[in-house]
DRENNU-168856 format. One record per residue: residue number from 1; residue in one letter; y, z, x of N, C-alpha, C in turn. Coordinates in steps of 0.001 Angstrom, whole numbers. Atoms other than C-alpha are relative to their C-alpha. Layout:
REM DRENNU-168856
(NUM; "a"; (Y; Z; X); (Y; Z; X); (Y; Z; X))
...
This chain:
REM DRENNU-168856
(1; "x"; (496; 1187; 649); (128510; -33145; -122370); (956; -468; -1094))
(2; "x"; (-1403; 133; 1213); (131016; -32732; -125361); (1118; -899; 647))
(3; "x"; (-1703; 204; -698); (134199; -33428; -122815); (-477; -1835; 518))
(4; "x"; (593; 1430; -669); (132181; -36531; -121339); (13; -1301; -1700))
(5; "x"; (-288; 1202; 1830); (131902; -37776; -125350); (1460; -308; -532))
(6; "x"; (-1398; 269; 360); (135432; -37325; -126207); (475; -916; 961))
(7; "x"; (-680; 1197; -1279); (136461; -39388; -122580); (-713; -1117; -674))
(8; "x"; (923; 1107; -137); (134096; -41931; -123597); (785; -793; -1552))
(9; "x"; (-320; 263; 1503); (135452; -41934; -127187); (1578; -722; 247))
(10; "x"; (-1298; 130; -291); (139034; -42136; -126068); (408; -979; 1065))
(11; "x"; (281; 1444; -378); (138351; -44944; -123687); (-257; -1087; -995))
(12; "x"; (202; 1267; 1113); (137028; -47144; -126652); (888; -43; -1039))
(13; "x"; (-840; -92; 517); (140011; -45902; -128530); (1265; -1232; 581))
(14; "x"; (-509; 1177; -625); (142145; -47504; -125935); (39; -1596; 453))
(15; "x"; (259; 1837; -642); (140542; -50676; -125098); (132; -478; -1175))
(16; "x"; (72; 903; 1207); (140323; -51300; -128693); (1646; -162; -613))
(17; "x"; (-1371; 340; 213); (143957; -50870; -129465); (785; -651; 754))
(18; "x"; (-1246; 784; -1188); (145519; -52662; -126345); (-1096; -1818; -405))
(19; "x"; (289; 1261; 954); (143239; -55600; -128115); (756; -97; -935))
(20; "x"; (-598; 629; 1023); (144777; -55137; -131487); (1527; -221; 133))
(21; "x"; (-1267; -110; 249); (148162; -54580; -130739); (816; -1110; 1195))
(22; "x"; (-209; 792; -559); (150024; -57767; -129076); (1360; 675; 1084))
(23; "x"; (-851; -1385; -801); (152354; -55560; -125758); (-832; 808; 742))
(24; "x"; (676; -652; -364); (149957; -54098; -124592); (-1206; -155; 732))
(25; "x"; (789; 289; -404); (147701; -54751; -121661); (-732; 1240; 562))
(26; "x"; (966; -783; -623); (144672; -53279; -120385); (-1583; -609; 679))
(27; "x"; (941; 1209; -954); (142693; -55089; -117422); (-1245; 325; -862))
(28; "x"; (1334; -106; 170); (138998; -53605; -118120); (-336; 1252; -603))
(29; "x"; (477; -1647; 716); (137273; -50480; -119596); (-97; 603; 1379))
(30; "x"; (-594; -1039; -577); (137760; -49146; -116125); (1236; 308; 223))
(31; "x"; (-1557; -82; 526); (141488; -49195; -116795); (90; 840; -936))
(32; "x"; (-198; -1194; 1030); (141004; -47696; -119903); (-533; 1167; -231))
(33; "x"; (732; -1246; -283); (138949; -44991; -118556); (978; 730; 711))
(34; "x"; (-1308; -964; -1185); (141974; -43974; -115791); (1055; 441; -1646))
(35; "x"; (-1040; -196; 835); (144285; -44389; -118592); (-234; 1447; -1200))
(36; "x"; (846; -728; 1049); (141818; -42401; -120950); (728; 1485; 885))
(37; "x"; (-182; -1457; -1317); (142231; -39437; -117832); (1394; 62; 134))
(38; "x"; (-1842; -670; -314); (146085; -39916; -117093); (477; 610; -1692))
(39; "x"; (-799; -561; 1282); (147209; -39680; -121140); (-844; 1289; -216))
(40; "x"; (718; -1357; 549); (144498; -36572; -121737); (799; 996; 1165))
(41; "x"; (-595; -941; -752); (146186; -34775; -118651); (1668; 357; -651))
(42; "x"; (-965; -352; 537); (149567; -35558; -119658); (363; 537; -1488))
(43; "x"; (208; -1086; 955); (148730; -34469; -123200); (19; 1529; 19))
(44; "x"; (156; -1734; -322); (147696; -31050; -121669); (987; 624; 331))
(45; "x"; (-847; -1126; -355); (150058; -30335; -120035); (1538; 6; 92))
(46; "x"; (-1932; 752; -185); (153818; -32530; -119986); (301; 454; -1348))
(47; "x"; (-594; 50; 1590); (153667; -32441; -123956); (642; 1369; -517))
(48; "x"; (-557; -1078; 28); (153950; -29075; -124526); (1251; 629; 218))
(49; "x"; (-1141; -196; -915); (156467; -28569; -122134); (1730; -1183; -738))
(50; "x"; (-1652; 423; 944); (158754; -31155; -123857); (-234; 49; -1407))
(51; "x"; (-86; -146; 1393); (157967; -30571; -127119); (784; 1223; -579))
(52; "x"; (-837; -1558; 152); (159327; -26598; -126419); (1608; -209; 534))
(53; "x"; (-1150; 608; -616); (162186; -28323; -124592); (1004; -890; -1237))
(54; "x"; (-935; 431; 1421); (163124; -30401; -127639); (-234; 241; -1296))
(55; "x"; (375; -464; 1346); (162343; -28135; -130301); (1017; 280; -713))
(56; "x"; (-1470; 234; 699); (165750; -28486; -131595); (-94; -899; -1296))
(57; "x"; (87; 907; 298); (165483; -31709; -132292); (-1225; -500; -1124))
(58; "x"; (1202; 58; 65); (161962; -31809; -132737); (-33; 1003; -2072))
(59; "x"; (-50; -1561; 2044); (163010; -28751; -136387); (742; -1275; -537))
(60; "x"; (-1395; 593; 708); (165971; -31406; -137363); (-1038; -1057; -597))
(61; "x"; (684; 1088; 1170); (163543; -34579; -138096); (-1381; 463; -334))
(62; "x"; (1319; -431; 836); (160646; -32585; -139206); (-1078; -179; 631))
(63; "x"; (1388; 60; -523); (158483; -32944; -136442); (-289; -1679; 520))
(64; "x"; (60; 1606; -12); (158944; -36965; -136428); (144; -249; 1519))
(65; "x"; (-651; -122; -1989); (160364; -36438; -132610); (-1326; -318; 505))
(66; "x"; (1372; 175; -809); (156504; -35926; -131552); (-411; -1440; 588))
(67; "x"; (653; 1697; -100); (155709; -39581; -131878); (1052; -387; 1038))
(68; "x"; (-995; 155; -1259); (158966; -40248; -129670); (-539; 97; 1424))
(69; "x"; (637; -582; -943); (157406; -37998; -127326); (-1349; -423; 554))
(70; "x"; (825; 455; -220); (154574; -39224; -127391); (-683; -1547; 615))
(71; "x"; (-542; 1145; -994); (155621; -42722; -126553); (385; -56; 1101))
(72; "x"; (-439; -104; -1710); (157133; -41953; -123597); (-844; 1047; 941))
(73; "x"; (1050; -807; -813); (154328; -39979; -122534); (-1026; -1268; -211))
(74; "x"; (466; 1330; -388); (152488; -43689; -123161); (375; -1075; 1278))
(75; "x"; (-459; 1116; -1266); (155074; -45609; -121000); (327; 1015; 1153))
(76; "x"; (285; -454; -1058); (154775; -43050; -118447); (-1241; 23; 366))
(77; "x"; (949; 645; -443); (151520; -43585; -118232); (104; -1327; 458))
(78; "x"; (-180; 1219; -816); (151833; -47170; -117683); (755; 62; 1113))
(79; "x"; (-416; -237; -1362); (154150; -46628; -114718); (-731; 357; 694))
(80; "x"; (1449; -510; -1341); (151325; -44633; -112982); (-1016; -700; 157))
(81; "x"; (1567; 962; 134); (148170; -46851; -114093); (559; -1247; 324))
(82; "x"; (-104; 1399; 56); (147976; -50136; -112530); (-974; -649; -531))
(83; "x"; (344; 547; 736); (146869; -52456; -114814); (-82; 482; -1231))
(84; "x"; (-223; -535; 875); (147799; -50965; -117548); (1777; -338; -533))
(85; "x"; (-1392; 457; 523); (151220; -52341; -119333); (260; 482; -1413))
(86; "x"; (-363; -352; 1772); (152856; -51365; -122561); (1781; -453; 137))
(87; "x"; (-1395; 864; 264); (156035; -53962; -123328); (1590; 960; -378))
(88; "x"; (-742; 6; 341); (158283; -51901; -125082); (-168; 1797; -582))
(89; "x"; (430; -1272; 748); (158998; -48137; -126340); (-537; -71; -1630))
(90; "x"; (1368; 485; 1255); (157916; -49633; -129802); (-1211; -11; 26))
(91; "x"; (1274; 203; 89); (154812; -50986; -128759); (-645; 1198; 447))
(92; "x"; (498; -1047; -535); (154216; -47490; -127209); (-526; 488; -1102))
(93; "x"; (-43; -1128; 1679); (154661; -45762; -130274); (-791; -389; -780))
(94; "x"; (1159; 1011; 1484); (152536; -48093; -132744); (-1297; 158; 879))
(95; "x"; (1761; 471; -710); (149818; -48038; -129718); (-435; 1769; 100))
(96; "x"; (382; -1597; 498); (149845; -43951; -129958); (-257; 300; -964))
(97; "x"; (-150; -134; 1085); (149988; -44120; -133508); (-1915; -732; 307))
(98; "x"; (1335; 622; -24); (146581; -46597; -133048); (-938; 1067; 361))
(99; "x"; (1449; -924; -784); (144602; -44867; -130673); (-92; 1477; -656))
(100; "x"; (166; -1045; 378); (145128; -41470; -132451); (-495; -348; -1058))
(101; "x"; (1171; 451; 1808); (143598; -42986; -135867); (-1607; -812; 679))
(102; "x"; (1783; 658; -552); (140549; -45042; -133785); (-767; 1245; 258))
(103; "x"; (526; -1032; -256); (140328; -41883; -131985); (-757; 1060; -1091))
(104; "x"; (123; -1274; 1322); (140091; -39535; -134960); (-1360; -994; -591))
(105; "x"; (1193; 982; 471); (137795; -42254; -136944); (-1453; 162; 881))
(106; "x"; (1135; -350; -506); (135389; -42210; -134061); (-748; 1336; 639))
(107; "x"; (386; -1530; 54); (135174; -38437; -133361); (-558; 940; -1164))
(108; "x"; (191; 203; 1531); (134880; -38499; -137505); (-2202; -363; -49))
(109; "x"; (1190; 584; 133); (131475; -40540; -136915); (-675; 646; 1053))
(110; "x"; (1292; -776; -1240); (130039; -38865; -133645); (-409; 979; -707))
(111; "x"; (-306; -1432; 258); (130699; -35291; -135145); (-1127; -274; -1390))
């Protein structure tokens, strides 16, 4: 029931940031439900994997790399999700940066 609240949460995370942020499309809230499911997978399990991969890099700017990473674990999502667009590795980054503060905010208020 928990895992079903966080998807649900992290869907309204998304739809609400591919509103605020101009780059960033997202057909319907069943778009941002796939999308919700592709970025929580690739969270699990790609990030890791390059985060230990560029932990070089990742010591040199203090950890700042993540968000990098984390962008391009956005616009790889969009490549897989159709209907789902994100303009630019910028707009990736500012729309990861979003949805992880909506997210947090509304897990803040369920909890």
């Amino acid at each position: 029931m928990k895992l079903l609240l966080k998807l649900v949460i992290a869907t309204l995370a998304i739809f609400v940031a591919s509103r605020l942020i101009p780059g960033v499309v997202v057909e319907d809230l069943v778009t941002a439900l796939i999308v919700a499911i592709v970025l929580g997978t690739l969270n699990l399990f790609v990030k890791p994997i390059l985060i230990l991969l560029t932990l070089p890099i990742t010591l040199i700017t203090f950890g700042l790399f993540t968000f990098v990473i984390s962008a391009f674990i956005v616009l790889f999502t969009s490549s897989l999700v159709p209907g789902f667009q994100v303009a630019s590795i910028w707009t990736a980054l500012l729309f990861s940066v979003v949805v992880s503060i909506i997210n947090s905010f509304l897990n803040k208020v369920v909890d």
